[in-house]
C-alpha positions as CSV (number, residue, x, y, z in Angstrom):
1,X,0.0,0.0,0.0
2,X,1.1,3.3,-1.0
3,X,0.0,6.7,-0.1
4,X,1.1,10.1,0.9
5,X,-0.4,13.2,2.5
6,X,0.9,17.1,2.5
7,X,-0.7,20.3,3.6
8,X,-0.2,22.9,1.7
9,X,-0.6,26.4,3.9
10,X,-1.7,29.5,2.1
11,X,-1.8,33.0,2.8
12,X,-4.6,35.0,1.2
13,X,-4.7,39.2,1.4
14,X,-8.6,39.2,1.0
15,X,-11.8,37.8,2.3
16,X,-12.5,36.3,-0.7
17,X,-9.9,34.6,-2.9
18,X,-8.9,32.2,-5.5
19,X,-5.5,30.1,-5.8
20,X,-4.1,28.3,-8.5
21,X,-3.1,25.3,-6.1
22,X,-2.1,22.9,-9.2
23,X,1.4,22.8,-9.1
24,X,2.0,22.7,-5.1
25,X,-0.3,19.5,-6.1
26,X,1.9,18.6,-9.1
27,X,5.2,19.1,-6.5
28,X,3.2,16.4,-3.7
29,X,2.4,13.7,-6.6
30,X,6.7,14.2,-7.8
31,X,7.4,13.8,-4.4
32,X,5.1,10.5,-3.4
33,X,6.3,8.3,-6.3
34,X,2.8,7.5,-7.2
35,X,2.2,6.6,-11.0
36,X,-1.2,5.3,-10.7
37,X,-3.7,6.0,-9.0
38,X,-6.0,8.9,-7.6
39,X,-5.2,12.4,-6.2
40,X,-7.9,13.9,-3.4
41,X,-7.3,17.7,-3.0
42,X,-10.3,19.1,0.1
43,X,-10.3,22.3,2.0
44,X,-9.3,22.2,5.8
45,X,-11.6,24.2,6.9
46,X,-15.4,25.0,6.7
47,X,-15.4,28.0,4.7
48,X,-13.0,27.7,2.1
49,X,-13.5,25.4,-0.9
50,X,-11.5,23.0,-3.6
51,X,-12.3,23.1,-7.2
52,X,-11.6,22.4,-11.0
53,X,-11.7,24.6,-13.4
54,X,-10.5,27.7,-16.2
55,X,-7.5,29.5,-14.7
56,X,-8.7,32.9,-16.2
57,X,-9.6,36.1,-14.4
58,X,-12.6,36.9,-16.1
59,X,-14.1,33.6,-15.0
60,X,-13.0,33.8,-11.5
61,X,-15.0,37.4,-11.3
62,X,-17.9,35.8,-12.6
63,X,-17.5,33.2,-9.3
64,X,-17.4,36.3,-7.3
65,X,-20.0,37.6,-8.8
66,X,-22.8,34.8,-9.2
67,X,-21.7,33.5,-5.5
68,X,-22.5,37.1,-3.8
69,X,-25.8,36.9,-5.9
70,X,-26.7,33.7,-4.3
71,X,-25.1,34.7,-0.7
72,X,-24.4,38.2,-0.5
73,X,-21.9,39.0,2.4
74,X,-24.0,42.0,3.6
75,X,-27.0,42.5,5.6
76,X,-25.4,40.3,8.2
77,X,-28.7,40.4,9.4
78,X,-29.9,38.1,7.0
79,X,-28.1,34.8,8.9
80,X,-28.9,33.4,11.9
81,X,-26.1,31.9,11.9
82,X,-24.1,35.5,12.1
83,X,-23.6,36.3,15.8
84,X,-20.6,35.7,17.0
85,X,-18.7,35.4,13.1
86,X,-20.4,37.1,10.5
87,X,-19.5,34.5,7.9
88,X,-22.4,32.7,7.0
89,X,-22.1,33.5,3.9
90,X,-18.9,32.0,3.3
91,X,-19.9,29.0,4.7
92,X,-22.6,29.3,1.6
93,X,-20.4,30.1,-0.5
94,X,-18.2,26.9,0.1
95,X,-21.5,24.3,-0.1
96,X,-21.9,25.5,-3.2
97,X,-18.2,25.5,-5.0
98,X,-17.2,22.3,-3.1
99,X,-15.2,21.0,-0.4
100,X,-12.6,18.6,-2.5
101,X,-11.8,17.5,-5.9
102,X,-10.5,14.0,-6.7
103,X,-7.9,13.3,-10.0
104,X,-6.6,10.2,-11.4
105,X,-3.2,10.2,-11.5
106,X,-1.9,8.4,-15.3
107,X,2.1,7.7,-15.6
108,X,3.1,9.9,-13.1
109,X,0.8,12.9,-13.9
110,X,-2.5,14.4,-12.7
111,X,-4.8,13.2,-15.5
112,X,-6.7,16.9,-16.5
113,X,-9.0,17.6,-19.2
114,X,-7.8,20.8,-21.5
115,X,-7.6,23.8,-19.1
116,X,-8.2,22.4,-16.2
117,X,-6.5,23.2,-12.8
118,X,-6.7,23.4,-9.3
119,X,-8.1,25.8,-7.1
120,X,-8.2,26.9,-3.6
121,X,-11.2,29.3,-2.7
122,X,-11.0,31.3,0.8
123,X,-14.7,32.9,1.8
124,X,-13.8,34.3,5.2
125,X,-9.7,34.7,4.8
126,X,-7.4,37.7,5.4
127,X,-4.4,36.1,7.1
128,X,-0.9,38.0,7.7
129,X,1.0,35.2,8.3
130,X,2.0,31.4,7.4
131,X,2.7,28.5,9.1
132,X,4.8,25.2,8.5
133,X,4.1,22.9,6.0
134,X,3.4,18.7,7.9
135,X,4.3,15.7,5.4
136,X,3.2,12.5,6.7
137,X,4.0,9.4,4.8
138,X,2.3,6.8,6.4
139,X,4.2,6.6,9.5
140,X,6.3,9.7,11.5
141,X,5.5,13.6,10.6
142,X,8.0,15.4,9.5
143,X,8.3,19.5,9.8
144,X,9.3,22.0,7.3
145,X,9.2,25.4,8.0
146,X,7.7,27.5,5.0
147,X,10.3,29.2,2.6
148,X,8.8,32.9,3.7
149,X,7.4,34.7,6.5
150,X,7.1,33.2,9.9
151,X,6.1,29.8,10.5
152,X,4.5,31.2,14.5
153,X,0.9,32.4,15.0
154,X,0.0,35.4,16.1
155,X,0.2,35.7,20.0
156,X,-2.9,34.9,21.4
157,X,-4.4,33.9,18.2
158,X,-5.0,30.0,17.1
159,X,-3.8,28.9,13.2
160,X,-6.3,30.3,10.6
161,X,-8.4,28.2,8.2
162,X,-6.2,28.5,4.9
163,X,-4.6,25.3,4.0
164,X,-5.7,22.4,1.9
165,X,-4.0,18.8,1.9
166,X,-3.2,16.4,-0.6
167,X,-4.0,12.9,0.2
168,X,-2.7,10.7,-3.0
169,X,-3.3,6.6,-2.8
170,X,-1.8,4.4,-5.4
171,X,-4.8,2.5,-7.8
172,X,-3.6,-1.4,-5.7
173,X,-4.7,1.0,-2.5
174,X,-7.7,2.9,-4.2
175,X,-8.7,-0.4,-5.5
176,X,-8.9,-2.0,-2.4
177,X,-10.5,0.2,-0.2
178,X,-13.5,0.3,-2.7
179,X,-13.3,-3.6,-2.5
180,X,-13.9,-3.3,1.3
């Protein structure tokens, strides 16, 4: 059995944003060894999302767009969930573009249609920092500390929601586990 986790930490300078994630996910499959098999990319947290599609700005704005037309950000009124956050929107927001995608992985590659690539989407971000990247494979973590910034939270403050992990199985494992 083979398979390989990452978390891949992100730092986003607005409430609401989009991150071409696709080759921090192209970096994790290189570094598993996997040839075959499937890739699972999901959000970490509640109000952020995973998805595939067009990396083109134009599109993106239409996201921003069509998702503040079906859950506007303002009245926060509107919620009952706003009380204590007012961020039921983003949590809206995330139902609706999804909480993971899942790839096949063909000959050492993530097996995309034309176009297609991965994205992270924050709905309730705004972070000024990052922290450390965990690898697992299988057995013991191991720490890396990210390449800039700082890798410490901000005193008093517990680690923000904007991270997304690769989980990648190799087709014997994904074959199995659907046998079970």
């Amino acid at each position: 059995m083979k398979s390989y986790r990452k978390e891949i930490w992100l730092e986003t300078p607005h409430r609401r944003d989009y991150v071409n994630i696709t080759r921090q996910v192209e970096q994790c499959l290189a570094d598993s060894g996997i040839k075959e098999g499937l890739a699972l990319v999901n959000a970490m947290h509640i109000t952020s999302s995973v998805f595939i599609n067009d990396d083109e700005s134009g599109l993106h704005n239409d996201f921003e767009v069509w998702l503040e037309r079906l859950a506007p950000e303002k009245p926060h009124s509107q919620y009952r969930h706003n009380g204590f956050e007012d961020n039921a929107d983003a949590h809206m927001k995330r139902q609706l573009m999804g909480r993971e995608v899942v790839v096949a992985v063909t000959n050492g590659m993530l097996d995309f249609g034309p176009w297609e690539q991965i994205f992270y989407g924050e709905y309730d971000g705004m972070t000024k920092w990052q922290r450390p990247v965990r690898e697992f494979d299988g057995v013991e973590p191991k720490h890396e500390a990210v390449t800039k910034g700082t890798n410490k939270p901000p005193k008093g403050g517990r680690p923000n929601n904007q991270r997304a992990r690769v989980a990648l199985s190799s087709m014997g494992t994904a074959a199995r586990a659907w046998e079970t």
